[in-house]
Structures are given as structure tokens and as C-alpha cells.
Phi, psi and omega in degrees: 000126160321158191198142221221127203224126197228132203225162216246191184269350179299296189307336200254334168283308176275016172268315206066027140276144190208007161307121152321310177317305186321325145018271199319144170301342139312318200286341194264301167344343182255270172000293176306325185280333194285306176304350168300311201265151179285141202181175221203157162277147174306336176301324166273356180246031193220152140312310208194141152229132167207209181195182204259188184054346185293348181241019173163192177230164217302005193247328186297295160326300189324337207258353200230315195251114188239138164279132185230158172275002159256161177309161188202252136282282177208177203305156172243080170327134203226125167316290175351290186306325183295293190328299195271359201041078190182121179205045171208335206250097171087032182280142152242171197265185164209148198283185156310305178297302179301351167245008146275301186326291155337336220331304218268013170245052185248141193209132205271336194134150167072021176251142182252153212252158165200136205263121189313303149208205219078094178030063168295133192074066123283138164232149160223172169240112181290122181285166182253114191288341185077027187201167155317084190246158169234145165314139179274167142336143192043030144196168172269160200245124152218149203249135176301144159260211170271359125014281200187169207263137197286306190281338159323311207274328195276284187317298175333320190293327203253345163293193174279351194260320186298310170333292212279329160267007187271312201303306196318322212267342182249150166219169174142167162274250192236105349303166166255160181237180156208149199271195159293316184297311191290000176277309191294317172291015160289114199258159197262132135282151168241109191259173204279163172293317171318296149299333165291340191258314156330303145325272218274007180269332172326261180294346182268323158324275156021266202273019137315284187317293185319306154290337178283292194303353192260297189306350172265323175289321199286309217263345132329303172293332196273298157348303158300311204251010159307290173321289205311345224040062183206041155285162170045005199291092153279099168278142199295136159297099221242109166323292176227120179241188190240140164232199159263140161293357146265038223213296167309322184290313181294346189260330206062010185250170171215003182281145191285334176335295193286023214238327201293111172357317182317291191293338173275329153342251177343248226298005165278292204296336159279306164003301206278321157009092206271013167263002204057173169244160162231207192230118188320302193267063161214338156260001184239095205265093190305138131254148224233353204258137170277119167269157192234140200265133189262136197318320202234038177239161170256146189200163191245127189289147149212117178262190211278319205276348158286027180189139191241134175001332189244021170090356186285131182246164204256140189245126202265162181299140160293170191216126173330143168308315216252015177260338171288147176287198178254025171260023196241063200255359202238135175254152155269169174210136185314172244273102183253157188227142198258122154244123211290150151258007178289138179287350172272018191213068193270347206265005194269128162195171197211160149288182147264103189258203195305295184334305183274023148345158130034048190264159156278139142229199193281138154337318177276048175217129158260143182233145213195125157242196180191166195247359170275341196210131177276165183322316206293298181308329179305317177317275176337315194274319165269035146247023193270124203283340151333277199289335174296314172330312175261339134351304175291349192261291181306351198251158179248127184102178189265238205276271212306001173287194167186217184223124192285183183278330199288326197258357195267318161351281166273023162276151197248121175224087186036088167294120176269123148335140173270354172270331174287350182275312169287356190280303192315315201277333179278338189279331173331276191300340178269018171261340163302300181296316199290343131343294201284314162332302200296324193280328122020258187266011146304303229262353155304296166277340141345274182323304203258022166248350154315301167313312178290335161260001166277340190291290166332305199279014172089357178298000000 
């Protein structure tokens, strides 16, 4: 439905916009409820806005900066890494020079991040990591002065009034962006410190939760591969070996990757295994059945880019049936395990639990439970990086390859011990709940600075 903003020449000269969108009536209707309350620009309320570019320019960087894929100095923080929660797995580094270099990007904890473009006007809260991080590329980074409360300002960002004035703030085609200035004219309300130190026992409560739960899912994984004898296993990367023609002709492959000693280590080491093993389709009970969606029905979609590295599925709005793509073939049932099979997401799987009932998800997932090995454990042993490895082995093609079901089939996988199996599904589930907790009480404090400006604007 059209929709119509009469607006004065004053507003589109001190916006410097004259773009409808920019507009919209939601967006002055949010505004408007923000100028009842007292409030402030961001711009007066920061330390510091700055960016990964902030200290010279790109023929400058080149000379200082390489990401590298071993540990190194320190972490290079990545929107990616905010997206995935996962800031120890596929992370990359920068040397000691290039993070001295870096000087005026370097971030301590408690700083909120935003993304320049790329799911541009995205926020996060940088966690305190215990360790050396530098800003990534394509976003910004800025610190609360004492103004306002640093975790205040993050939750307000992240609300709906905030979402929605950040969304107002981007332009551009493909990509869309948002500059620095227009990051700086946003406007913040300002409650008493009280509420604000409310706000932040809040959120800070969270990302308790929020850590108790990452620590229980590692002393899970520590469980496993304890059992497996594959703690700590790095197996070595061998420049050059040798195979047989027949070792290819039985693989039907000839690329030397899959060829490398490294991956029969591992299948050795399960082998050995003192519980044995079996071949994923003798332990694994697929589901196969194609749904097909009714035109004029609602269903809640989960594509591969909805579940994050660390399993969490994101649960998406419903959608006509007849809006879905056609990769949207698989109904789910609570716990069956979603696996990716594309090769640039080996690590997304996720359970399905009650919420996600008779959910759709993508086609590009085998979906699966087993009456031998319970959810937790499945979960666990394949987000695990050992099995992501032999994965990685079986798949074919570049990030959009992957691994068919017939090489997925025969694949070799542990029988866990049933007393280790139940120990790992009890540390899960309670990491699940404190997951859920922690999300939770964000959506808490959300709600009740959302409530405090409507309360405020006279609503």
C-alpha cells in the first residue's frame, strides 16, 4: 500500500537526503517519539568511532597486514566470528607488527561493533575475550564516554527503535552501507543511571549465561575426544606421499587432498576404537522424504544461513508455502539433527528441538537421528574438528561443493560408549538451557527500554 510523507525542505537540507525511502513514516514516527525524551546524538555520547582503514591507506595496510590461518599475535576479529559466536574456530590472526600497526583498532572488551556493509547497521557487543584482538575490515568500532552506559547503548542499538533508525541511516545499491557520519547523527535517549545500570546487571547476567554455556558445550567436546583419543590430535600435513592406483580407482578420486595420511590417522584412530565402530548407514536413520509445501499455507523456513556455528537456530518468520524456494523439501521433527552438507558450512548442524517442530528446512542439510548414539552426542562428534576434516575429505567441488549421501554412507564413525554418551547429552542440555536463558534476558532488556520509550514519548 502506498504510503505518503509530507515533509518540509528544511528536513531534506539538514538530512541531506531527498530519497523517498529515507522518509518513511515509520522512520519519522520513530524520530518523533525519540525528540519527546530527552536524548542526545551519538556523536556526543562516544570516545572513539573508528574503523579498520582508520590508519592509513589500503597500499599502506598491504605492507603490515596479512591474515593468517595459525595462531599468530593476535585474533583479527570478523563480522563473520560476531555471526557464528565462534571466536576460537576458523578465526584468523595478525602478526605483532600488524596489531602495533593497527594501533587505534585494537579492542579491549565492551566496545560495540557495527557493520559498515555486509548486513550493514548490524550490531554486536564486543565480548572480553582474555586475549589480543584487532577490528576486522567493514566495520566500526566505538566506545561510551561516561554519558551513558556502554551495555545501555548496545541494547537501545539493538532494539526496535534502534534497528529501525540505524535501517533509516543506510544507502547505497549493492552493497548497502552506512558512513561514519550518518553512524554519528543517531539519535540515543537518555534515562537516569539507574536504569541504565539495570540495563547492564541485565545483559551482563546474559553473557554469564552465555559463557557457562560455551563452557559446558568444550567440556562436552573434551568428553569425546578424550573417549576417542583425539584430544588435543593434531594430525600432520604431508607435502608429499605416495598412493596406488588402486587406492584411487577404490576411491574414484585422484586429487592428492584426499589422498593425504593425515585422514587415515583419524579413521585409524577410530578404528581402534574400544567401543567400535560402524558406517554412518547402519547407524544413522535419514530422513529422505521429500514435502512438498502448500501454496497458501504458512511454514517457518530454515535455510543453512539461519543456524550458527555454534547450533543455535535462529527461528525465521513465517511464509507462504508458495514464497519458499525449492530447496525447502525437508519437514523436521524434534531430535533429528540437521547437517550441512555444503562444503563452505561443514561446520553448521544443529538439534531440532520442540520449538522446531514440523519446521521446513534446506534441502542442502541431511537430516537424521539414530537409536545408537543420542542427539547430543551426534551433535558434538560432528561439529567436532577431527570429523569436520573427514568431511572435508568426502566433499567435492569448492565452498558450493559438497559430499553426496552414497560417500556420506560410508563413512566411519565411533560407537560412544553409552555411559559417555549420556554424560556429553547431560552437559548439552544444560548448555542449551543457559543459551536459552541467556537470550532470554537480552530480549528482556530490550522489551524494557523499548517499554521506557514508549512510557516516556506519552505512549
Amino acid at each position: 500500500m502506498p504510503q505518503i510523507s509530507i515533509i518540509k525542505k528544511s528536513d531534506i537540507q539538514e538530512a541531506r537526503r531527498f530519497d523517498a525511502e529515507f522518509f518513511k513514516p515509520e522512520y519519522l514516527e520513530i524520530e518523533k517519539k525519540l525528540k519527546k525524551i530527552n536524548n542526545n546524538l551519538l556523536d556526543n555520547l562516544i570516545t572513539k568511532l573508528t574503523d579498520y582503514h582508520a590508519n592509513g591507506s589500503y597500499q599502506i595496510l598491504k605492507q603490515h597486514v596479512d591474515l593468517l590461518d595459525e595462531p599468530d599475535y593476535a585474533l583479527m576479529i570478523r563480522t563473520v566470528d560476531f555471526e557464528t559466536d565462534n571466536f576460537e574456530n576458523n578465526v584468523k590472526y595478525v602478526s605483532e607488527n600488524a596489531y602495533n600497526f593497527l594501533n587505534k583498532t585494537k579492542l579491549y572488551g565492551g566496545e560495540i561493533i557495527i557493520n559498515k556493509i555486509g548486513n550493514a547497521g548490524r550490531v554486536y557487543f564486543m565480548p572480553y575475550l582474555n586475549r589480543k584482538v584487532s577490528l576486522g575490515m567493514n566495520q566500526f568500532m566505538m566506545r561510551a564516554n561516561d554519558k551513558i552506559n556502554n551495555y545501555f547503548l548496545y541494547i537501545f542499538l539493538i532494539s526496535k527503535f534502534g534497528k529501525k533508525i540505524i535501517e533509516r541511516r543506510i544507502s547505497g545499491a549493492v552493497p548497502l552501507s552506512i558512513d561514519k557520519q550518518s553512524v554519528k547523527n543517531i539519535t540515543i535517549p537518555i534515562f537516569p543511571k539507574s536504569f541504565q545500570l539495570q540495563i547492564e546487571k541485565i545483559v551482563k547476567s546474559a553473557y554469564e549465561k552465555q559463557t557457562q554455556s560455551k563452557q559446558l558445550y568444550k567440556q562436552a567436546e573434551e568428553i569425546l575426544l578424550k573417549e576417542l583419543d583425539l584430544l588435543n590430535y593434531k594430525p600432520e600435513h604431508i607435502l608429499s606421499f605416495e598412493t596406488t592406483k588402486k587406492e584411487t580407482d577404490e576411491a574414484g578420486r585422484f586429487d592428492a587432498e584426499y589422498f593425504q595420511p593425515k585422514y587415515e590417522e583419524i579413521i585409524k584412530k577410530i578404528e581402534k576404537y574400544e567401543g567400535g565402530f560402524d558406517v554412518v548407514k547402519n547407524i544413522l536413520n535419514f530422513n529422505k522424504k521429500n514435502f512438498f509445501p502448500k501454496e497458501n499455507e504458512f511454514y517457518n523456513y530454515i535455510p543453512l544461513s539461519r543456524v550458527s556455528n555454534s547450533g543455535e537456530i535462529e527461528i525465521p518468520e513465517k511464509e507462504f508455502g508458495k514464497n519458499l524456494p525449492t530447496r525447502a523439501r525437508r519437514k523436521v521433527k524434534q531430535g533429528e539433527i540437521i547437517l550441512s552438507s555444503i562444503s563452505g558450512s561443514l561446520e553448521t548442524s544443529a538439534i531440532i528441538e520442540k520449538e522446531h517442530e514440523n519446521f521446513i528446512v534446506s534441502n542442502g542439510f541431511y537430516v537424521f537421528n539414530s537409536e545408537k548414539i543420542n542427539s547430543e552426542t551426534l551433535l558434538v562428534l560432528f561439529k567436532s574438528k577431527i570429523i569436520i576434516q573427514l568431511l572435508q575429505r568426502i566433499s567435492k567441488g569448492a565452498i558450493l561443493g559438497g559430499y553426496d549421501l552414497t560417500a556420506f554412507e560410508k563413512f566411519k564413525i565411533p560407537l560412544i560408549n553409552l555411559k559417555i554418551q549420556k554424560q556429553i547429552a547431560e552437559k548439552i542440555k544444560e548448555s542449551y538451557k543457559l543459551r536459552k536463558e541467556s537470550k532470554g534476558l537480552l530480549e528482556k532488556a530490550k522489551r524494557r527500554v523499548e517499554k521506557e520509550i514508549e512510557k516516556e514519548a506519552g505512549e
